[in-house]
VOTOR-859548 format. One record per residue (C-alpha): residue number from 1; residue in three letters; x, y, z. Coordinates in steps of 0.2 Angstrom, whole numbers, plus 5000, padded with zeros to 4 digits. Each point is the difference from the previous one (the first is absolute). Example, Ala and Ser with C-alpha at 12.3 -4.5 7.8 and 13.67 -1.06 7.14 Angstrom:
(1; ALA; (5062; 4978; 5039))
(2; SER; (5006; 5017; 4997))
REM end
This chain:
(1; UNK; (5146; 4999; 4986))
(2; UNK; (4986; 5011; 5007))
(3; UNK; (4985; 5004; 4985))
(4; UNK; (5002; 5020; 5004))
(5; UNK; (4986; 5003; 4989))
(6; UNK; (4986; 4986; 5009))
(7; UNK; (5009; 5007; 5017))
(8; UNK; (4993; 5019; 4993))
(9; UNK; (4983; 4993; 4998))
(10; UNK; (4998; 4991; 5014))
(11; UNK; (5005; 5015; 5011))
(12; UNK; (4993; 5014; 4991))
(13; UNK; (4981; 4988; 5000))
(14; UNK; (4987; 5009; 5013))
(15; UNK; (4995; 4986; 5011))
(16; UNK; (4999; 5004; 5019))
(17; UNK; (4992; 4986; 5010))
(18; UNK; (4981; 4996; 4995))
(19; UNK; (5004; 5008; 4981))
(20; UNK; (5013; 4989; 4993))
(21; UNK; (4993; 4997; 4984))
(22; UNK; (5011; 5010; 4990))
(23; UNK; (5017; 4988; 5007))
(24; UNK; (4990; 4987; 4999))
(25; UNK; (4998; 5001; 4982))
(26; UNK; (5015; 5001; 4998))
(27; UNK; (5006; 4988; 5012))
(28; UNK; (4986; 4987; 4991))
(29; UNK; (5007; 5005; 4980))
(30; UNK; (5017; 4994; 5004))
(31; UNK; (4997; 4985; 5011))
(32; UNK; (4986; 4992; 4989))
(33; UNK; (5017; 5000; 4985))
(34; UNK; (5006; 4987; 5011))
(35; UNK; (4985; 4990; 5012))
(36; UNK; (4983; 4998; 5000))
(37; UNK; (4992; 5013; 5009))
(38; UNK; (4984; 5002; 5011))
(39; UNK; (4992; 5016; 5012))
(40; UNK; (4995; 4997; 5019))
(41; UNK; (4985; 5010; 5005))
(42; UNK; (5009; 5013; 5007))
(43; UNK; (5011; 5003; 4984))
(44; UNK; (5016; 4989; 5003))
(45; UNK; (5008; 4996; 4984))
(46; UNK; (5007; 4981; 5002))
(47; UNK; (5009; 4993; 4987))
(48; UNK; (5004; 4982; 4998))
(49; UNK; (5016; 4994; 4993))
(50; UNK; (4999; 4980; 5001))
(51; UNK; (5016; 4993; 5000))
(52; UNK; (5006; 4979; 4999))
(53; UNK; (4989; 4996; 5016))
(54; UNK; (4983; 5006; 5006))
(55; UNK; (5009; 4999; 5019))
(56; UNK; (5007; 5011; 5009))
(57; UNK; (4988; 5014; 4996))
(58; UNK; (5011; 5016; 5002))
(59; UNK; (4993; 5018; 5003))
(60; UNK; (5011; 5015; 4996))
(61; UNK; (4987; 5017; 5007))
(62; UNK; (5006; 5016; 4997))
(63; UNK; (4984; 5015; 5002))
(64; UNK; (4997; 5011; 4986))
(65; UNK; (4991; 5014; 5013))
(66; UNK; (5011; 5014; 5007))
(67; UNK; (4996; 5013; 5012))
(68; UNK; (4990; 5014; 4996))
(69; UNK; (4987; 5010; 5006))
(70; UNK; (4980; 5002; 4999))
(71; UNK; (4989; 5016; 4999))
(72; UNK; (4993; 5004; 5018))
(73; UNK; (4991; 5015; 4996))
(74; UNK; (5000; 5016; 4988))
(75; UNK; (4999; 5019; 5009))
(76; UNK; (4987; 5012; 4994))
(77; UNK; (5019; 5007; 4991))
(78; UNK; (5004; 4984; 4992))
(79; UNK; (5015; 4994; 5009))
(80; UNK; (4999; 4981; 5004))
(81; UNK; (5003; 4991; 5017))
(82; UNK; (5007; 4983; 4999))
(83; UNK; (5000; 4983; 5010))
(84; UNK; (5017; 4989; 4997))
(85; UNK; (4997; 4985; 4991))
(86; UNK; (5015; 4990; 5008))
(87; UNK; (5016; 5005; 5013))
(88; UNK; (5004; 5015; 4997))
(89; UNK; (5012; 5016; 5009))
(90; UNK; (4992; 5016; 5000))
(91; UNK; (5018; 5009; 5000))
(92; UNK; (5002; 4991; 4982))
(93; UNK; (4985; 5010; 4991))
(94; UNK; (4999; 5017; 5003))
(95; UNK; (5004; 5009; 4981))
(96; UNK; (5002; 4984; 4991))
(97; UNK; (4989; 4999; 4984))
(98; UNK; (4985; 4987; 4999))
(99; UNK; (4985; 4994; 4986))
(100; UNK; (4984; 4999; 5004))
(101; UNK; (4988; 4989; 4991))
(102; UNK; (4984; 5004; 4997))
(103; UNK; (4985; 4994; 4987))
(104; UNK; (5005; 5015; 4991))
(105; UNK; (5018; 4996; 4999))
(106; UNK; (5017; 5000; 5009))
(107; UNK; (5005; 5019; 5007))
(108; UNK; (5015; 5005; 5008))
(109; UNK; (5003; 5007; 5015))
(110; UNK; (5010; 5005; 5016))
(111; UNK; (4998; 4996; 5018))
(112; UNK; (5002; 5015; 5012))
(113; UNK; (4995; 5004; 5016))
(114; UNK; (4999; 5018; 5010))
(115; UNK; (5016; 5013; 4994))
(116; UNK; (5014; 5001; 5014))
(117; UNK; (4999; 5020; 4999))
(118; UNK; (4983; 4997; 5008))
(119; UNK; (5005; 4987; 5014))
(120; UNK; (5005; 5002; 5018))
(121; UNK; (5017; 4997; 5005))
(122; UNK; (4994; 4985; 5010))
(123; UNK; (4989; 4993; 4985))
(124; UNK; (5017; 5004; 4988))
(125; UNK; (5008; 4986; 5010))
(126; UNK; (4988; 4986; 4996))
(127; UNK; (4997; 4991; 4986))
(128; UNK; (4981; 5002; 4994))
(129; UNK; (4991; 4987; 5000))
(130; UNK; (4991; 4992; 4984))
(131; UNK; (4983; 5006; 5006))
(132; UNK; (5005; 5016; 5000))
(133; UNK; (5008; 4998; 4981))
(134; UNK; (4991; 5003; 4985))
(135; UNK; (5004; 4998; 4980))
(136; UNK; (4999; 5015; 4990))
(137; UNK; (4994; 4996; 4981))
(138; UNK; (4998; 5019; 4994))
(139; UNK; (4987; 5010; 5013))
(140; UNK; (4999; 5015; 4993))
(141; UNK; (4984; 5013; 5001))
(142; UNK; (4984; 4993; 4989))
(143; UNK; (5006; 4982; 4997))
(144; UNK; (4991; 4987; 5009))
(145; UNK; (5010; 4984; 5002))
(146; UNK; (4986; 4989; 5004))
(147; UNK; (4990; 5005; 4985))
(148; UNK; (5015; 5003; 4986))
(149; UNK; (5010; 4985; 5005))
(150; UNK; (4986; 4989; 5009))
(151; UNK; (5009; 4995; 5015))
(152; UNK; (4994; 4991; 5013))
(153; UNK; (5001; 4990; 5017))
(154; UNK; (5010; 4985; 4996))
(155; UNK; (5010; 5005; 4984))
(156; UNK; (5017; 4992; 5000))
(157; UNK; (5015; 5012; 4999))
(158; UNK; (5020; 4994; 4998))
(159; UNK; (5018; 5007; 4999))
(160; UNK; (5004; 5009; 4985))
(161; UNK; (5017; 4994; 4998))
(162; UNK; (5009; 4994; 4982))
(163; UNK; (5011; 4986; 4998))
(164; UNK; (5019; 5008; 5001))
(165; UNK; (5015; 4990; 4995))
(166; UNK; (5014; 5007; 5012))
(167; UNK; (5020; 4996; 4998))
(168; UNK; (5007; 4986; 5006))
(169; UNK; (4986; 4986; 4995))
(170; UNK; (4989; 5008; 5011))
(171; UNK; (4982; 5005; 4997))
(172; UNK; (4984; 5011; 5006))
(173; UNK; (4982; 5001; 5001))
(174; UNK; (4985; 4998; 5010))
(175; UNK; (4991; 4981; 5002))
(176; UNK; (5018; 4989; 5005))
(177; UNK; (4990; 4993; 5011))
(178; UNK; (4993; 4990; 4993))
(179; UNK; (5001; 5003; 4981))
(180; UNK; (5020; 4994; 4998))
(181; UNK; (4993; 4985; 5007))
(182; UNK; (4983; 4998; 4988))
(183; UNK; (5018; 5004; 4988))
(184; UNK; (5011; 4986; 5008))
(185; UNK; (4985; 4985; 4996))
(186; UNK; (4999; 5006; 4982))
(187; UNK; (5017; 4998; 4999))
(188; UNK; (4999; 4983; 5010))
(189; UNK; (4985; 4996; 4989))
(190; UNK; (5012; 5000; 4984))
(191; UNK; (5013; 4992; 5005))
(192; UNK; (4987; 4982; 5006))
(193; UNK; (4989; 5002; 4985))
(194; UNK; (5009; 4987; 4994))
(195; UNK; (4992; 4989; 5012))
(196; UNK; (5014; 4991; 5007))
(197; UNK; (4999; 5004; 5018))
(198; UNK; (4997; 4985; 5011))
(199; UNK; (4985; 5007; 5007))
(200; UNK; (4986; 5009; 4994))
(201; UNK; (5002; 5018; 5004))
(202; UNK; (4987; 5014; 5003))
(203; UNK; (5004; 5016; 4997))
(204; UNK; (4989; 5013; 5008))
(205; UNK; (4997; 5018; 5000))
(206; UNK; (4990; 5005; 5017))
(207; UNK; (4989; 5015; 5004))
(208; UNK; (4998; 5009; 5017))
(209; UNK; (5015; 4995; 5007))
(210; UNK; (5003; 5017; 5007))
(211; UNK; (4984; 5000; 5012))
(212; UNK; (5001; 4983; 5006))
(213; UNK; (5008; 4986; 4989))
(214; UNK; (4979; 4996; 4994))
(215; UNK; (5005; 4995; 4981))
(216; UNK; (5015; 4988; 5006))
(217; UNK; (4985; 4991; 5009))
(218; UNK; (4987; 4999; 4987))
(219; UNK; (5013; 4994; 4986))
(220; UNK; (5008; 4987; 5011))
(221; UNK; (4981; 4993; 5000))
(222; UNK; (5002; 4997; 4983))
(223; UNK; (5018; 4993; 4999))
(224; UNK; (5001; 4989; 5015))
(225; UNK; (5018; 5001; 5000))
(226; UNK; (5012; 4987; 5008))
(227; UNK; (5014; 5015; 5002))
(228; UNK; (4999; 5017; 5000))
(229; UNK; (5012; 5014; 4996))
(230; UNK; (4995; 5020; 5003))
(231; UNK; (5011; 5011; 4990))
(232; UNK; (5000; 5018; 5003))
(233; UNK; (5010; 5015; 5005))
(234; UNK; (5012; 4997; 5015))
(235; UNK; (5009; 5013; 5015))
(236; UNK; (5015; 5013; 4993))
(237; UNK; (5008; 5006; 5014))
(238; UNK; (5014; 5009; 4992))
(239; UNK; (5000; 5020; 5003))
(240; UNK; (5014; 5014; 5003))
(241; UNK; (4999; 4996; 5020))
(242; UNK; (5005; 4982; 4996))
(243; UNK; (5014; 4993; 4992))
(244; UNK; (4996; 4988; 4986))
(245; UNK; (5013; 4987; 5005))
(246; UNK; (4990; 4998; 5015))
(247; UNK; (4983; 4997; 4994))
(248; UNK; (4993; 4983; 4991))
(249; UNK; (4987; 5010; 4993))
(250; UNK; (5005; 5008; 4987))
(251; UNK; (4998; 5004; 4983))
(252; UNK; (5011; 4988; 4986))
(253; UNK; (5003; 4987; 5015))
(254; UNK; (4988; 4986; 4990))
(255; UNK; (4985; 4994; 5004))
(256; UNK; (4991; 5000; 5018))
(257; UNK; (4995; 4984; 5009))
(258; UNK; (4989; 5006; 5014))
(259; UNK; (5002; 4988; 5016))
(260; UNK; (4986; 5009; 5009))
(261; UNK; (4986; 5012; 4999))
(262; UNK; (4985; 5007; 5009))
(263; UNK; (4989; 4989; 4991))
(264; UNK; (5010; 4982; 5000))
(265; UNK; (5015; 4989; 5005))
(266; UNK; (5006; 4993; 4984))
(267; UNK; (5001; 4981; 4998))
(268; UNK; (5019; 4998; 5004))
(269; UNK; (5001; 4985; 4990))
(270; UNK; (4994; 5010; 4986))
(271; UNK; (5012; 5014; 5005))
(272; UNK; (5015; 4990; 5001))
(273; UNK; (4994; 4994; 4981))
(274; UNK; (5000; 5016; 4994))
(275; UNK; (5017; 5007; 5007))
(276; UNK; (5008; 4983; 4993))
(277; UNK; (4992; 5002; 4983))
(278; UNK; (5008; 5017; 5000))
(279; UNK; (5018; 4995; 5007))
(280; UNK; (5000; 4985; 4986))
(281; UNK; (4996; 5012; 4987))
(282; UNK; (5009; 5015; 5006))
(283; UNK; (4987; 5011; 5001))
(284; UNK; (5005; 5014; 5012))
(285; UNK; (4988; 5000; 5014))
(286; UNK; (4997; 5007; 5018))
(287; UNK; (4989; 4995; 5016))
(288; UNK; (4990; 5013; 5006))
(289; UNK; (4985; 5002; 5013))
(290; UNK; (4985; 5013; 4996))
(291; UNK; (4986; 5009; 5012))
(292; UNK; (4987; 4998; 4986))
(293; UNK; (4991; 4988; 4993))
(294; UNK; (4999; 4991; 4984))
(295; UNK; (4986; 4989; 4989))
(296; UNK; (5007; 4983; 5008))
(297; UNK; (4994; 5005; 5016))
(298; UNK; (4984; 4996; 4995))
(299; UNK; (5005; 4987; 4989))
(300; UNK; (5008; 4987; 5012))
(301; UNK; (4984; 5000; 5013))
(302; UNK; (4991; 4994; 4984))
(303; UNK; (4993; 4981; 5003))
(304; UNK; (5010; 4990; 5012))
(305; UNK; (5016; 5014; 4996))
(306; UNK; (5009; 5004; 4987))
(307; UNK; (5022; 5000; 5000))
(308; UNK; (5003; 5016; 4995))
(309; UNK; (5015; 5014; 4997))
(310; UNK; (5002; 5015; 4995))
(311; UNK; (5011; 5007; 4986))
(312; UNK; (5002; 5019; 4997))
(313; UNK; (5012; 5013; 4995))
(314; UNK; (5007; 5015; 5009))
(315; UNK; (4990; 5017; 4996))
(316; UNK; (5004; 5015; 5007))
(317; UNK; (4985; 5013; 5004))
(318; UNK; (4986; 4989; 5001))
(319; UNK; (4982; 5007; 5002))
(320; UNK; (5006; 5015; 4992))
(321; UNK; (4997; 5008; 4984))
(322; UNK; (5017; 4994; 4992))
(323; UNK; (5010; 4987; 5006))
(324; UNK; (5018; 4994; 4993))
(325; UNK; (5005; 4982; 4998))
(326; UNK; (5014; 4990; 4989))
(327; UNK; (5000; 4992; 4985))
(328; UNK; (5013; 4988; 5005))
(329; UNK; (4989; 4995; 5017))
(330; UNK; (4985; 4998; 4987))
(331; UNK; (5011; 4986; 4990))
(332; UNK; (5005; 4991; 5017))
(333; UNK; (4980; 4997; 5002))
(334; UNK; (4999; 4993; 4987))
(335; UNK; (5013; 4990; 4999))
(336; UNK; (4994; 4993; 5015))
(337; UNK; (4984; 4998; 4997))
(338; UNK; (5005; 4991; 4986))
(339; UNK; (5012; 4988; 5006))
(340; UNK; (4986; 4994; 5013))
(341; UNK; (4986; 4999; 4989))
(342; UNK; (5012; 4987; 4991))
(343; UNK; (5006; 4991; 5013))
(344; UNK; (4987; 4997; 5013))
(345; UNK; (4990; 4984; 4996))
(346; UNK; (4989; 4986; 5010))
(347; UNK; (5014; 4994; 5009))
(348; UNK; (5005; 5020; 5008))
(349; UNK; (4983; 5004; 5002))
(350; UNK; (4997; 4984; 5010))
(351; UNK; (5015; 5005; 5011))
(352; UNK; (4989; 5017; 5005))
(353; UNK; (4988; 4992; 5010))
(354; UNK; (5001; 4997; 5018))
(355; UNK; (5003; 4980; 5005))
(356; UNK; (4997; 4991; 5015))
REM end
C-alpha cells in the first residue's frame, strides 16, 4: 500500500530543477536503509542494491526536480517577474499561490498579472502571457522586498500546494511528477533489500529532468547499466468531454507501459517482458504513447545503447500546482517493478541485444 506519509514529504519538499536538495535528502535517507549509496556531481542520489549476480546491471531513474520558476527581476514596487523553470501553461497560474525562497527564508506569494477591469476588450480575450505576470509577496507602501526579504535574480520559486487525500483512494498535491516516482523506488528499494534479485539493481533519483533529462545522463555515467527503466508520471486523458470507457488512460486502470515517446522507441523485447511480467502476475496494466520525454531518453544513447522502457502511472493535471493520481495505480508500479526486478537475469538480458 502507498506510504501516505513519505508520499506527503516527498511532495510537499521545494526542489524545482537545479535545487533539489531538500528531495534529495530525502530521497538519499530512505534508499541508503536498503543500498549503498553514492552522489554524481550533479547531485544524483544512486543507490546500489546488489542482488545474487553482479550482471545484468539494472537502472530504475525517476527525477527528484519539478517545475518551478526563477526570479527574473524585482520592480522599484517589489513585485517579481519570473522565468519558467520547465514546461509550463500560462493559463494554469494566474491566482495560484507560490513560495519564494530566498537567503532569508521561504515567503509566500501569488502570481497576478494586469486586473481585467483595466484591459481592452480585445486583450480580455487572450491569455497573458508569463512575461507579462508577476508574483505578489506583500507590496505594500514603505516595504522594500529586495532589502526586507533579499531577493534576487535567480531565486527558486515552486507551487504551494499540500498533499490532499481525496475519496475514492485518490490523492493531491504539487511534484507527481516526479516525486510518486522518487516514492515508488523507495518502496521498490524495500521490498529487494533482501538481496535476492537476479541482478544487481540501481535505484536512482535524477535531478534536472525537467529542462533536459541532464541528471539521467550524469548518473547513467556512474551505473553503466546493462537495462534501463525510467519511471515517472504517465498521460490521463479522462475529462467530462470524454467517456471513460473510451480512454486507456485513466486513473485506477494500473500501471502505464509507454510504447513511445519523444525522446525514445523502447526496446520491444524489453517491452514485451514487461507486459508479460505483468499478465503472469496479474498486475493490471495499460499500453499508452506519450508526447514527452522521460530520463531513459538519455539513458539508452549511453555507450553502444542501452535497452530501455518506461514505466509510469496515470496523473492528471500535470505541470500544474496540484495534480490528482491513484493509489491503486501507485500499487500496480510497484508491483511491477517488482516482479521484473526478480525475474530478469543474465539469460533475459542477453536476449535484449541486437544479433546478427
Amino acid at each position: 500500500m502507498a506510504d501516505r506519509k513519505l508520499l506527503r514529504e516527498l511532495t510537499e519538499a521545494f526542489g524545482p530543477s537545479g535545487f533539489e536538495d531538500e528531495a534529495a535528502a530525502i530521497v538519499a535517507r530512505e534508499l541508503g536503509k536498503s543500498g549503498e549509496l553514492q552522489r554524481d556531481g550533479l547531485g544524483s542520489v544512486v543507490c546500489k542494491v546488489p542482488g545474487k549476480s553482479d550482471r545484468p546491471r539494472i537502472m530504475i531513474s525517476a527525477h527528484m526536480d519539478e517545475v518551478g520558476f526563477l526570479v527574473r527581476s524585482v520592480t522599484a514596487d517589489g513585485y517579481i517577474r519570473f522565468l519558467p523553470v520547465g514546461g509550463w501553461w500560462s493559463q494554469v497560474l494566474l491566482g495560484q499561490r507560490v513560495v519564494v525562497r530566498t537567503r532569508k527564508g521561504d515567503f509566500p506569494g501569488v502570481i497576478g498579472t494586469r486586473p481585467p477591469h483595466e484591459l481592452s476588450e480585445e486583450e480580455a480575450k487572450k491569455i497573458p502571457g508569463i512575461d507579462k505576470m508577476f508574483i505578489d509577496v506583500g507590496c505594500s507602501e514603505g516595504f522594500d522586498v529586495k532589502k526586507e526579504l533579499a531577493v534576487r535574480p535567480g531565486d527558486p520559486i515552486v507551487p504551494q500546494s499540500p498533499f490532499t487525500e481525496l475519496a475514492g483512494g485518490l490523492l493531491m498535491g504539487k511534484a507527481w511528477d516526479d516525486r510518486g516516482g522518487c516514492g515508488i523506488l523507495i518502496e521498490l528499494a524495500r521490498q529487494i533489500s533482501d538481496g535476492r534479485h537476479p541482478n544487481t539493481t540501481y535505484l536512482v533519483g535524477s535531478v534536472q529532468e525537467e529542462v533536459g533529462l541532464r541528471g539521467a545522463r550524469t548518473a547513467a555515467e556512474v551505473v553503466q547499466p546493462d537495462v534501463a527503466i525510467a519511471l515517472d508520471v504517465s498521460l490521463c486523458g479522462e475529462h467530462p468531454d470524454r467517456s471513460r470507457k473510451d480512454v486507456e488512460e485513466r486513473l485506477k486502470n494500473g500501471a502505464a507501459i509507454v510504447v513511445h515517446d519523444r525522446t525514445m522507441i523502447p526496446n520491444t523485447v524489453l517491452r514485451d517482458f514487461a507486459i508479460d511480467m505483468a499478465e503472469t502476475h496479474s498486475i493490471k496494466y495499460h499500453l499508452t504513447s506519450v508526447r514527452g520525454g522521460y530520463d531513459t531518453g538519455m539513458i539508452h544513447l549511453h555507450r553502444s545503447g542501452v535497452p530501455s522502457v518506461v514505466i509510469g502511472w496515470p496523473t492528471r493535471y500535470i505541470h500544474g500546482h496540484a495534480g490528482i493520481v491513484a493509489c491503486d495505480d501507485y500499487d500496480a508500479v510497484v508491483q511491477l517493478l517488482a516482479a521484473i526486478v526478480r525475474n530478469l537475469d543474465e539469460t533475459v538480458s542477453g536476449k535484449l541485444r541486437f544479433r546478427s
